[in-house]
C-alpha positions in Angstrom: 5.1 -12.0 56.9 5.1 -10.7 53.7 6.0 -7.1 52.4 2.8 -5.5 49.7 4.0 -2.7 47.0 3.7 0.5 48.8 3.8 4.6 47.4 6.4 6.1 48.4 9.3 4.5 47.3 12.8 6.2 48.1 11.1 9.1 50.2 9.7 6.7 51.8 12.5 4.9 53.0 14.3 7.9 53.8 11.7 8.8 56.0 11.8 5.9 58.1 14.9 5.8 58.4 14.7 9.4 60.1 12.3 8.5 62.2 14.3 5.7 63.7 17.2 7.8 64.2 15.1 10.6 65.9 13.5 7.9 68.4 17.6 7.2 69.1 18.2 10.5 70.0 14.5 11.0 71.7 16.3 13.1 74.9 17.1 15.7 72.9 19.0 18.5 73.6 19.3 17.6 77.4 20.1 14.2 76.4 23.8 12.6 76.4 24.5 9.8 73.7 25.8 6.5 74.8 29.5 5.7 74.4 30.4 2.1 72.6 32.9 2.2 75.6 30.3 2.1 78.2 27.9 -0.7 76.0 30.8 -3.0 75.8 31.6 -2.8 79.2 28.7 -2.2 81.3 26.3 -4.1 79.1 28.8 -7.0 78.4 26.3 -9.5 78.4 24.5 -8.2 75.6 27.9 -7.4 73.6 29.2 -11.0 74.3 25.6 -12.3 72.8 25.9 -10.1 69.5 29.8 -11.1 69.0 28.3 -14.8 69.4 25.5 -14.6 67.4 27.3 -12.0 64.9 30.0 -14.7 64.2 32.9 -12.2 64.9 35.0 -11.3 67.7 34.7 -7.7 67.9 33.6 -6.2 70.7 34.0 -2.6 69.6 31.8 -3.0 66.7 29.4 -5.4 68.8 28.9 -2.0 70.9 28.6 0.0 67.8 25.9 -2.5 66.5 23.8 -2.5 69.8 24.1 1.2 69.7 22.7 2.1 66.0 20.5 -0.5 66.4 18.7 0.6 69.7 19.5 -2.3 71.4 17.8 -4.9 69.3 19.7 -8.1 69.6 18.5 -9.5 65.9 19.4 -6.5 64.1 22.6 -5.9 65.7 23.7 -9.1 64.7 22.8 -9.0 61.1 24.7 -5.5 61.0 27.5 -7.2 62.4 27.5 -10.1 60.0 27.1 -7.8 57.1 30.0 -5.9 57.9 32.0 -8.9 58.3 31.0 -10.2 55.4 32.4 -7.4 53.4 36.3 -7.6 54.8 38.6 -10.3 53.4 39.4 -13.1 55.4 43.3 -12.8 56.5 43.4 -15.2 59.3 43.0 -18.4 60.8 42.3 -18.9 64.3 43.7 -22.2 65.3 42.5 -25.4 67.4 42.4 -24.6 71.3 43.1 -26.3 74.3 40.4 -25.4 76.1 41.4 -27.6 79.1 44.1 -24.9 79.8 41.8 -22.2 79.6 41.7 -19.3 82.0 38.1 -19.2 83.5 35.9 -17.0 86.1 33.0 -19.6 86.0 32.9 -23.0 85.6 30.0 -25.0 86.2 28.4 -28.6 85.4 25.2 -28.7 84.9 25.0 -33.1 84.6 27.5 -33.5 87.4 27.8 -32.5 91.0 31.8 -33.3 91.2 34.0 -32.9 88.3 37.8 -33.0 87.8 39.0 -29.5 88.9 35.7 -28.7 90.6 33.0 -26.3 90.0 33.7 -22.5 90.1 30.3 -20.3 90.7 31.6 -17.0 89.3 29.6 -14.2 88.4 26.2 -15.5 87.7 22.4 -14.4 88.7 21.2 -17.7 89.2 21.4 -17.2 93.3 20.2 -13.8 93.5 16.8 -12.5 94.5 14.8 -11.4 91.3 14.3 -8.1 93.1 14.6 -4.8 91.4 17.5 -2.5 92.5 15.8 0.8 92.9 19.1 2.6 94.0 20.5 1.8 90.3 17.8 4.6 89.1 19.9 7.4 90.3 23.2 6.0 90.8 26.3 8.4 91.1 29.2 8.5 89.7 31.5 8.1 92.7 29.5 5.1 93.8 30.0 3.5 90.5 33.8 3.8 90.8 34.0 2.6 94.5 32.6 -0.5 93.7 35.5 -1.6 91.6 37.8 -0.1 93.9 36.7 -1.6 96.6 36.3 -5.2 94.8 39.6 -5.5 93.6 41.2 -3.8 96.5 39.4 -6.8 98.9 40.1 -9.8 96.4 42.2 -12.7 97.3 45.2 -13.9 95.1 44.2 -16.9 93.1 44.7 -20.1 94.2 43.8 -21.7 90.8 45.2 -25.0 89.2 47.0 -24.4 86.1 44.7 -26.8 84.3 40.8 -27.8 84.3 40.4 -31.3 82.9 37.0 -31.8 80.6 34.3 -34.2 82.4 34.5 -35.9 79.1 38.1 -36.8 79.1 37.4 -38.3 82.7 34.3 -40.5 81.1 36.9 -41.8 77.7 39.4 -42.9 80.5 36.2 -45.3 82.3 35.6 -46.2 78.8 32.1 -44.6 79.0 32.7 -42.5 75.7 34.5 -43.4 72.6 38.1 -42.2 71.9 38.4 -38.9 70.4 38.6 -39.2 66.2 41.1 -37.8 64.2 39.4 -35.5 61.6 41.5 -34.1 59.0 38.8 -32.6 56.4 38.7 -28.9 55.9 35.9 -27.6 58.4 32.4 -26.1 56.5 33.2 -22.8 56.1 29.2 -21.3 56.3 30.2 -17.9 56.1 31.4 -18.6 52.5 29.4 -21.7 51.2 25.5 -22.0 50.8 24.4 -24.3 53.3 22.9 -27.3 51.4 21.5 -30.1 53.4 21.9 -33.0 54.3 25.2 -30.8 55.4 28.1 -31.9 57.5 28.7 -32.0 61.1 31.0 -29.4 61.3 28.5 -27.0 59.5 25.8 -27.8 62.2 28.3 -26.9 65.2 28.6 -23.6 63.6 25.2 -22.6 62.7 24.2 -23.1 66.3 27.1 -21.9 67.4 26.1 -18.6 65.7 22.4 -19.3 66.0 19.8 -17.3 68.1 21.0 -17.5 72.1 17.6 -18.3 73.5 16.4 -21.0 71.0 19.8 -23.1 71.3 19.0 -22.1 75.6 15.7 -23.5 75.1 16.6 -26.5 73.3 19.3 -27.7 75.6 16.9 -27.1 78.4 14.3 -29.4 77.1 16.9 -31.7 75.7 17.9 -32.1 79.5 14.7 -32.3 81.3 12.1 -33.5 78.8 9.3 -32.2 76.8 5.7 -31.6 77.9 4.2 -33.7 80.0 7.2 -35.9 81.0 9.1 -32.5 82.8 9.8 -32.6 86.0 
């Protein structure tokens, strides 16, 4: 959409800007602000989704970002990318092994068996989409018995120290190609202007950091076809 000259000008903007941040304290006087504590924690999904899609690792200022911006996921990310665009970069972080990776949830979705085997973790893909009407009024000391009683009930891991990649098991039938040796710089898109036809490495990260439900819906159709031809 397009934007059309409007009166107004800075009063204007002032004022809409109040408005937003009197709909963000709408309780009023009876009314308790949220803590980025409880956001980053209790609504960890949505933090872990603006950290992605923010392209920093920061979950105190993810929370801060989903509060000031009322819980919109596309403007909490482009607060968080601004801010980080204004700090110097100090850091590196270096290459992974993500085969020694310490996991809660690992699961295939191309392969029933995989080296390692599959872990189910916390996920809502098995429960009933029913709502949970005793959440409305939930109290304190049930919210804290919960965790209590979790951890107090949960086994000691019997984990192995490592989870080999499905992909490393299809190189060694010779089903994929041997892993390449890259030794150019990675595209930095933070800091360079993305012109196309752009490298690989640039593409990884821009969906990396891209929109969670388009690069969901792509892989989705990617995997079981488009239109007519799904199952």
């Amino acid at each position: 959409m397009g934007y059309v000259a409007i009166k107004g000008g800075g009063q204007a903007i002032q004022g809409a800007e109040d408005v937003l941040e009197a709909l963000r304290t709408a309780e009023g006087e009876h009314g308790t602000p949220l803590t980025t504590q409880s956001i980053e924690h209790q609504l960890r999904l949505l933090t872990s989704r603006i950290v992605s899609e923010g392209g920093l690792y920061h979950p105190q200022l993810a929370a801060l970002a989903i509060k000031q911006s009322q819980g919109d996921t596309l403007e909490a990310a482009f607060a968080l990318r601004a801010y980080r665009s204004t700090k110097p970069r100090l850091l590196e972080t270096c290459t992974q092994d993500t085969s020694r990776m310490r996991l809660i949830r690992r699961i295939s979705s191309a392969f029933k068996d995989i080296p390692g085997g599959q872990m189910l973790g916390p996920t809502y893909d098995y429960a009933l989409r029913l709502m949970r009407l005793d959440l409305a009024n939930e109290s304190p000391e049930i919210f804290r018995e919960v965790a209590r009683e979790f951890l107090a009930e949960t086994p000691e891991p019997n984990l192995p120290d490592t989870f080999p990649k499905v992909v490393e098991a299809l190189r060694a039938e010779g089903l994929l190609p041997p892993v390449e040796n890259h030794t150019e710089t990675p595209f930095d898109i933070t800091r360079e202007p993305l012109i196309f036809p752009v490298p690989r490495s640039a593409a990884l990260a821009t969906m990396a950091r891209a929109e969670t439900g388009s690069i969901l819906a792509l892989a989705y159709s990617n995997m079981r076809g488009y239109g007519d031809v799904h199952p």
